[in-house]
Backbone atoms as SQL, in Angstrom:
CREATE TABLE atoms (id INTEGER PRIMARY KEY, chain TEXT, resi INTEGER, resn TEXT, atom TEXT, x REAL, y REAL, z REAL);
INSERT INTO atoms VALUES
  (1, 'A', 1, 'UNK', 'N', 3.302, -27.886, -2.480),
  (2, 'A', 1, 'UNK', 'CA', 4.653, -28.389, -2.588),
  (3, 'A', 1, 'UNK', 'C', 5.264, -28.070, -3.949),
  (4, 'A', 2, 'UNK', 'N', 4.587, -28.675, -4.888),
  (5, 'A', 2, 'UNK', 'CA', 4.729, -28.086, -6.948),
  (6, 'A', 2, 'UNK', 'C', 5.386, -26.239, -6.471),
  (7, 'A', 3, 'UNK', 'N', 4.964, -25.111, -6.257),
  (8, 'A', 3, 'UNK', 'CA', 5.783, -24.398, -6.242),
  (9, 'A', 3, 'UNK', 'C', 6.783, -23.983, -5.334),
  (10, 'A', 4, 'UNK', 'N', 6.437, -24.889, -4.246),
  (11, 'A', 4, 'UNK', 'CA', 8.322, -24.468, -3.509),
  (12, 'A', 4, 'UNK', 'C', 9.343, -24.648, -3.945),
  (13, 'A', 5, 'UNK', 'N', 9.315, -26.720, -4.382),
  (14, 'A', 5, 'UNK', 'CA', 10.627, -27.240, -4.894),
  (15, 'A', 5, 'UNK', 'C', 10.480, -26.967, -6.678),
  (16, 'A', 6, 'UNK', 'N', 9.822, -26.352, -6.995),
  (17, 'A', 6, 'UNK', 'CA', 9.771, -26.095, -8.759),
  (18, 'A', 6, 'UNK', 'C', 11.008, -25.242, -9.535),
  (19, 'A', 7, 'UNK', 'N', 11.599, -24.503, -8.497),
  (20, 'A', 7, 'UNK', 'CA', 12.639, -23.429, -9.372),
  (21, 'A', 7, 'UNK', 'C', 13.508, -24.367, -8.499),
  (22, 'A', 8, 'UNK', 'N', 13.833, -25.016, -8.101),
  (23, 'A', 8, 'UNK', 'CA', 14.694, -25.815, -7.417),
  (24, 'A', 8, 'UNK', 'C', 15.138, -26.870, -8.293),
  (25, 'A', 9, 'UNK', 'N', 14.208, -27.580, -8.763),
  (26, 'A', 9, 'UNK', 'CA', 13.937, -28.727, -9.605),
  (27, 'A', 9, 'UNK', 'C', 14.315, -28.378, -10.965),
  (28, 'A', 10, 'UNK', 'N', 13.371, -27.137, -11.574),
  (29, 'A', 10, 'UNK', 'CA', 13.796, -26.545, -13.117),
  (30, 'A', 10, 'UNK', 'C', 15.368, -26.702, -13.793),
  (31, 'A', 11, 'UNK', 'N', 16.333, -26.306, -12.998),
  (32, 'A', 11, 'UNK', 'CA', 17.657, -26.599, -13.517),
  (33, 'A', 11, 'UNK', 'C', 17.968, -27.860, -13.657),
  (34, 'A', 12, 'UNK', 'N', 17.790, -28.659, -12.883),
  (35, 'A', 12, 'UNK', 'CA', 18.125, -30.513, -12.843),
  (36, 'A', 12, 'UNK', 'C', 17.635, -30.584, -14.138),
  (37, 'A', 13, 'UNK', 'N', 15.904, -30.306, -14.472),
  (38, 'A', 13, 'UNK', 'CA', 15.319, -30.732, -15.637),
  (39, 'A', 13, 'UNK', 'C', 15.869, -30.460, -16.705),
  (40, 'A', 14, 'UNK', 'N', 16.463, -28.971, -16.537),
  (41, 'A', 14, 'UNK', 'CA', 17.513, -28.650, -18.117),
  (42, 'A', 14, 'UNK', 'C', 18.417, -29.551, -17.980),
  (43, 'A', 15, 'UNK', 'N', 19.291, -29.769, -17.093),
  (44, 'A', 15, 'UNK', 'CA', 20.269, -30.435, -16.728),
  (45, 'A', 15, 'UNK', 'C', 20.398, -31.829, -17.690),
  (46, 'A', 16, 'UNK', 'N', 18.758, -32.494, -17.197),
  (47, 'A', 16, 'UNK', 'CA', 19.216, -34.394, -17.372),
  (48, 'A', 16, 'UNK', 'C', 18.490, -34.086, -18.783),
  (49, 'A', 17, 'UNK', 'N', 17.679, -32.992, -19.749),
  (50, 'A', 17, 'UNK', 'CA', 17.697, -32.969, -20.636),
  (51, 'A', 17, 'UNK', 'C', 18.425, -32.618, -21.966),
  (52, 'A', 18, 'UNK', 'N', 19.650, -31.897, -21.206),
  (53, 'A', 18, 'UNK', 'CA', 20.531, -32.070, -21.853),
  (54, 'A', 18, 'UNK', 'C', 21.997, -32.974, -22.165),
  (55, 'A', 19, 'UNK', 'N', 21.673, -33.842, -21.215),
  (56, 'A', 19, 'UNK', 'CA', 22.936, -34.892, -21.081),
  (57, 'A', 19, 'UNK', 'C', 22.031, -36.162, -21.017),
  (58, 'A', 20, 'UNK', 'N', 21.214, -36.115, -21.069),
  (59, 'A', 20, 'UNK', 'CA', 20.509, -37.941, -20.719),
  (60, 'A', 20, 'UNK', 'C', 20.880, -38.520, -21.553),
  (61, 'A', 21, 'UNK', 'N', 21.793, -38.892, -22.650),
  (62, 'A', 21, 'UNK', 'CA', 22.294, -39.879, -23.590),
  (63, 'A', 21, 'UNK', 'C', 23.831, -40.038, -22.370),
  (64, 'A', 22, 'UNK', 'N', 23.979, -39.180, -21.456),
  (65, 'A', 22, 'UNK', 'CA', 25.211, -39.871, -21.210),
  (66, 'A', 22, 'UNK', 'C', 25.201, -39.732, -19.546),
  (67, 'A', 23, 'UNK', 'N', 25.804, -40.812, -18.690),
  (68, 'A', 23, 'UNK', 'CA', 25.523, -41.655, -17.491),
  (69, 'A', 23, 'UNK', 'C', 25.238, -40.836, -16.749),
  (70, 'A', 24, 'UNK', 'N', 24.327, -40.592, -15.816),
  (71, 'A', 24, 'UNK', 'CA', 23.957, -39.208, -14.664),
  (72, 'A', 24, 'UNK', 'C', 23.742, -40.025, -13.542),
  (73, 'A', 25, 'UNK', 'N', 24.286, -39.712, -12.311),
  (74, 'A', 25, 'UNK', 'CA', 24.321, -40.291, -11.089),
  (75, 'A', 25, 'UNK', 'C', 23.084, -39.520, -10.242),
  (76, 'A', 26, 'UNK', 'N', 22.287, -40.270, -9.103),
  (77, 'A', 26, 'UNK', 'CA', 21.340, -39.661, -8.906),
  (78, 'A', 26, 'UNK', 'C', 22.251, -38.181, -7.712),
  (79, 'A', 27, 'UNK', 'N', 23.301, -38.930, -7.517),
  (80, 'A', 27, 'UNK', 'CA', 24.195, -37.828, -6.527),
  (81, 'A', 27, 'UNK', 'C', 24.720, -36.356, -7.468),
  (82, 'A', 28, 'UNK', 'N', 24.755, -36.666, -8.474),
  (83, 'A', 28, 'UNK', 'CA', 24.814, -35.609, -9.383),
  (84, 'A', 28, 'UNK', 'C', 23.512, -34.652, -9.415),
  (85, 'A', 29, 'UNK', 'N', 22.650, -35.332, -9.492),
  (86, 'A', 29, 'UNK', 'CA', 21.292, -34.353, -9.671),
  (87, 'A', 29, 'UNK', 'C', 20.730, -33.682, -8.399),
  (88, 'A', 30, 'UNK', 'N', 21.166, -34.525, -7.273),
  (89, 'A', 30, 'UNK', 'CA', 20.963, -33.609, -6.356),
  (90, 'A', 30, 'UNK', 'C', 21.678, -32.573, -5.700),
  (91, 'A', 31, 'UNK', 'N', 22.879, -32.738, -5.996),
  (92, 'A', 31, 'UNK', 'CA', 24.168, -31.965, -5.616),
  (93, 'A', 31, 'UNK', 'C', 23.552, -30.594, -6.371),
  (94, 'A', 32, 'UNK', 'N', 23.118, -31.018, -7.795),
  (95, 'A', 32, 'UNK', 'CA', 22.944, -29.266, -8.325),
  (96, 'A', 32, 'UNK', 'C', 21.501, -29.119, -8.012),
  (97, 'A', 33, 'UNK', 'N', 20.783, -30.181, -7.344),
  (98, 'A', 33, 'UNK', 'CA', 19.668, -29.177, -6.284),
  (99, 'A', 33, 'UNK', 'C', 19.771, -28.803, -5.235),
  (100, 'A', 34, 'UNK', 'N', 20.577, -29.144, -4.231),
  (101, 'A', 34, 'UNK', 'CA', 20.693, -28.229, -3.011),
  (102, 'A', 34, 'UNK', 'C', 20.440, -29.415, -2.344),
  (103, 'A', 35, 'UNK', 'N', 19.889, -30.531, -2.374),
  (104, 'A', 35, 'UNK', 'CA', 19.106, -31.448, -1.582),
  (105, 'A', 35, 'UNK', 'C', 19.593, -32.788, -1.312),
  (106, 'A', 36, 'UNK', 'N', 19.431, -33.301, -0.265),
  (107, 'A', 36, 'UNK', 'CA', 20.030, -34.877, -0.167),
  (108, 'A', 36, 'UNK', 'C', 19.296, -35.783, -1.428),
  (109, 'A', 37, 'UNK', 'N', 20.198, -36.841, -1.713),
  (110, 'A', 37, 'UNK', 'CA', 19.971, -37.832, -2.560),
  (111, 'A', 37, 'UNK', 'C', 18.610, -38.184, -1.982),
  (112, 'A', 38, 'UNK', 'N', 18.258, -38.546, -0.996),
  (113, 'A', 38, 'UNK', 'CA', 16.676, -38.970, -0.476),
  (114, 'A', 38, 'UNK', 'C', 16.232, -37.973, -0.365),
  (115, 'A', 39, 'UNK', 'N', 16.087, -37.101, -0.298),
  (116, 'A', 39, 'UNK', 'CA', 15.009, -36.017, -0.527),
  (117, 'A', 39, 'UNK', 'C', 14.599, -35.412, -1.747),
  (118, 'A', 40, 'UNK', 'N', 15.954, -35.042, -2.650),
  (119, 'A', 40, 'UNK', 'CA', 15.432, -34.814, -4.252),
  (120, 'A', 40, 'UNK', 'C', 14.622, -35.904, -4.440),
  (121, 'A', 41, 'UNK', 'N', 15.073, -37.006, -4.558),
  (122, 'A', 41, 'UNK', 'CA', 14.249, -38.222, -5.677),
  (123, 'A', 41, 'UNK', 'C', 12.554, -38.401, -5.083),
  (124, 'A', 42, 'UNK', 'N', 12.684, -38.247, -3.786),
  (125, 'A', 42, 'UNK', 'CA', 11.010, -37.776, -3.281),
  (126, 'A', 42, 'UNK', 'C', 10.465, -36.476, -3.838),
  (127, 'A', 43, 'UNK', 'N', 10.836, -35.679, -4.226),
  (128, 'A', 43, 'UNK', 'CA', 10.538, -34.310, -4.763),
  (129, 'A', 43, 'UNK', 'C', 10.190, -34.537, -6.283),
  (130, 'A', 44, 'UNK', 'N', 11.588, -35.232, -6.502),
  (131, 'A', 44, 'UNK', 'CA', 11.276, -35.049, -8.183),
  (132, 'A', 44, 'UNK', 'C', 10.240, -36.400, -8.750),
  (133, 'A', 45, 'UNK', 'N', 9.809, -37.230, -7.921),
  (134, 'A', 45, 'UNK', 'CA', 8.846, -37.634, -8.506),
  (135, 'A', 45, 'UNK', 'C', 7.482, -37.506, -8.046),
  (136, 'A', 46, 'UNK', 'N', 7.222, -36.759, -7.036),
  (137, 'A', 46, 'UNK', 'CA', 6.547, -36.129, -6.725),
  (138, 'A', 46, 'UNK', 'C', 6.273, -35.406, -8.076),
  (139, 'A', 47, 'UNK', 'N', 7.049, -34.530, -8.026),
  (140, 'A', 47, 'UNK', 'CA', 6.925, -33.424, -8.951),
  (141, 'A', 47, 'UNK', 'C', 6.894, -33.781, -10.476),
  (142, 'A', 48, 'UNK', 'N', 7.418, -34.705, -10.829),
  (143, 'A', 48, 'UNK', 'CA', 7.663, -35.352, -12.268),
  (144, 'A', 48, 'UNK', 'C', 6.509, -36.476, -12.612),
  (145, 'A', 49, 'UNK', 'N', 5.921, -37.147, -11.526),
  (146, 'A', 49, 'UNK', 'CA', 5.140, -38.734, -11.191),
  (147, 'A', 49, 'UNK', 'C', 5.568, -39.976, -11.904),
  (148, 'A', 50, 'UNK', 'N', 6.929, -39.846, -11.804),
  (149, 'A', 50, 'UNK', 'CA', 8.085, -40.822, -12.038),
  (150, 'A', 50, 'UNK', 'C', 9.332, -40.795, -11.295),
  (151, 'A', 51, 'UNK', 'N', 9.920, -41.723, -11.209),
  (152, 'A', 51, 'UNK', 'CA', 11.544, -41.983, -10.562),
  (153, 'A', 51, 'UNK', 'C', 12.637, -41.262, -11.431),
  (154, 'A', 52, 'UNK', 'N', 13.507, -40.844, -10.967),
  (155, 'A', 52, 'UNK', 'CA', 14.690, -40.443, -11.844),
  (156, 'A', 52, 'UNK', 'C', 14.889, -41.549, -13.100),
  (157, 'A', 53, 'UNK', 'N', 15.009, -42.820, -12.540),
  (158, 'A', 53, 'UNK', 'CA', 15.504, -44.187, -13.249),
  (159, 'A', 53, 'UNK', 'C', 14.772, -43.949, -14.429),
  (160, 'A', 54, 'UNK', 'N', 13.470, -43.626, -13.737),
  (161, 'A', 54, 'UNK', 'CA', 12.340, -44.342, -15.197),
  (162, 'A', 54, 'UNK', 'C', 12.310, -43.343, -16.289),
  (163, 'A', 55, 'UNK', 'N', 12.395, -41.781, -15.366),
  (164, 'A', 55, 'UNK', 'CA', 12.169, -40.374, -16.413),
  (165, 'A', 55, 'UNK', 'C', 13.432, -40.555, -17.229),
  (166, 'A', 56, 'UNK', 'N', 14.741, -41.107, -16.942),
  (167, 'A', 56, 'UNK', 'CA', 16.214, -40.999, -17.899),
  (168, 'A', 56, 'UNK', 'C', 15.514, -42.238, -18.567),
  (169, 'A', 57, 'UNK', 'N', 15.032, -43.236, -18.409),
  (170, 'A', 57, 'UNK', 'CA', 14.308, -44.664, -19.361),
  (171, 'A', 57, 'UNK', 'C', 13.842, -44.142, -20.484),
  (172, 'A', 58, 'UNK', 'N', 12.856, -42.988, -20.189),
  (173, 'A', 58, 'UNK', 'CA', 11.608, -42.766, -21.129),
  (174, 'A', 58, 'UNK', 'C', 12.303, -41.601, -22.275),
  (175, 'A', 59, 'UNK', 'N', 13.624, -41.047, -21.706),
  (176, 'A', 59, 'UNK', 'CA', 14.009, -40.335, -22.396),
  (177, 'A', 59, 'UNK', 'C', 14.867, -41.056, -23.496),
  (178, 'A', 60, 'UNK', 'N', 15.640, -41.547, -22.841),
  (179, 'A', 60, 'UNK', 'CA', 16.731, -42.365, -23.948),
  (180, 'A', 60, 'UNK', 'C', 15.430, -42.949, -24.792),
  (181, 'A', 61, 'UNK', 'N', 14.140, -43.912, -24.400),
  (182, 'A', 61, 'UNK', 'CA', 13.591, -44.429, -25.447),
  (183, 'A', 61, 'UNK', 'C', 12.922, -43.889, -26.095),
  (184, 'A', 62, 'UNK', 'N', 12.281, -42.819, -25.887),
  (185, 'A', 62, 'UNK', 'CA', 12.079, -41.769, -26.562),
  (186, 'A', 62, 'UNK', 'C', 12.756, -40.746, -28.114),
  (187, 'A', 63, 'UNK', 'N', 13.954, -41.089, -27.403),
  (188, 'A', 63, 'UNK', 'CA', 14.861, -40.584, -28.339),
  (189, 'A', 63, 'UNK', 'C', 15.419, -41.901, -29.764),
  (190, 'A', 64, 'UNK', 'N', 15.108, -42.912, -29.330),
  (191, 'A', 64, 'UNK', 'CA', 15.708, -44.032, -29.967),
  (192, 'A', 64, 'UNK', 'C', 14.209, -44.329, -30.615),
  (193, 'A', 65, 'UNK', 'N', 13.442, -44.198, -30.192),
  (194, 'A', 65, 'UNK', 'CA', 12.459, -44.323, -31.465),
  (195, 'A', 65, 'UNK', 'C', 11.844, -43.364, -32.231),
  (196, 'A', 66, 'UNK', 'N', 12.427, -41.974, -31.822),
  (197, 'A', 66, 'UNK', 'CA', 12.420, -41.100, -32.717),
  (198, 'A', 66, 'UNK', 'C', 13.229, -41.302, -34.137),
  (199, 'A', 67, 'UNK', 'N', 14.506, -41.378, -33.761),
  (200, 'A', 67, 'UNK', 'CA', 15.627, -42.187, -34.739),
  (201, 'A', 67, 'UNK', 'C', 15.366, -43.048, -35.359),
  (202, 'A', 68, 'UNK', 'N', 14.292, -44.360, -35.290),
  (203, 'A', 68, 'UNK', 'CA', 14.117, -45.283, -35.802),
  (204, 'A', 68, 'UNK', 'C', 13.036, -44.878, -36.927),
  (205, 'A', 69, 'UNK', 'N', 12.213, -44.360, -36.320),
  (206, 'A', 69, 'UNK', 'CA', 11.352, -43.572, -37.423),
  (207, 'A', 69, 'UNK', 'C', 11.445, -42.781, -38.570);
């Protein structure tokens, strides 16, 4: 499954890594995968072994305790 939906997925990942400080709808991320809202978010955490919710979580906090440091 990892290489069917992987070049599928790759752009989203540039995507929410370059905007995750600012609001991303999960209908947004799938629109620029090709895929229904229920089917990306099964894919991408499949593929990620996290939820959209939690991977944009870990990023923003990620980033905020980089800053703090």
């Amino acid at each position: 499954m990892k290489k069917k939906y992987s070049s599928k997925i790759f752009p989203v990942h540039e995507f929410i890594l370059e905007n995750f400080e600012k609001k991303i709808s999960l209908n947004q991320l799938a629109f620029l995968s090709g895929f229904s809202t229920f089917h990306f978010h099964r894919i991408f955490k499949e593929l990620q072994g996290e939820s959209i919710a939690n991977h944009l979580k870990r990023l923003r906090l990620e980033k905020a305790a980089f800053e703090l440091k």
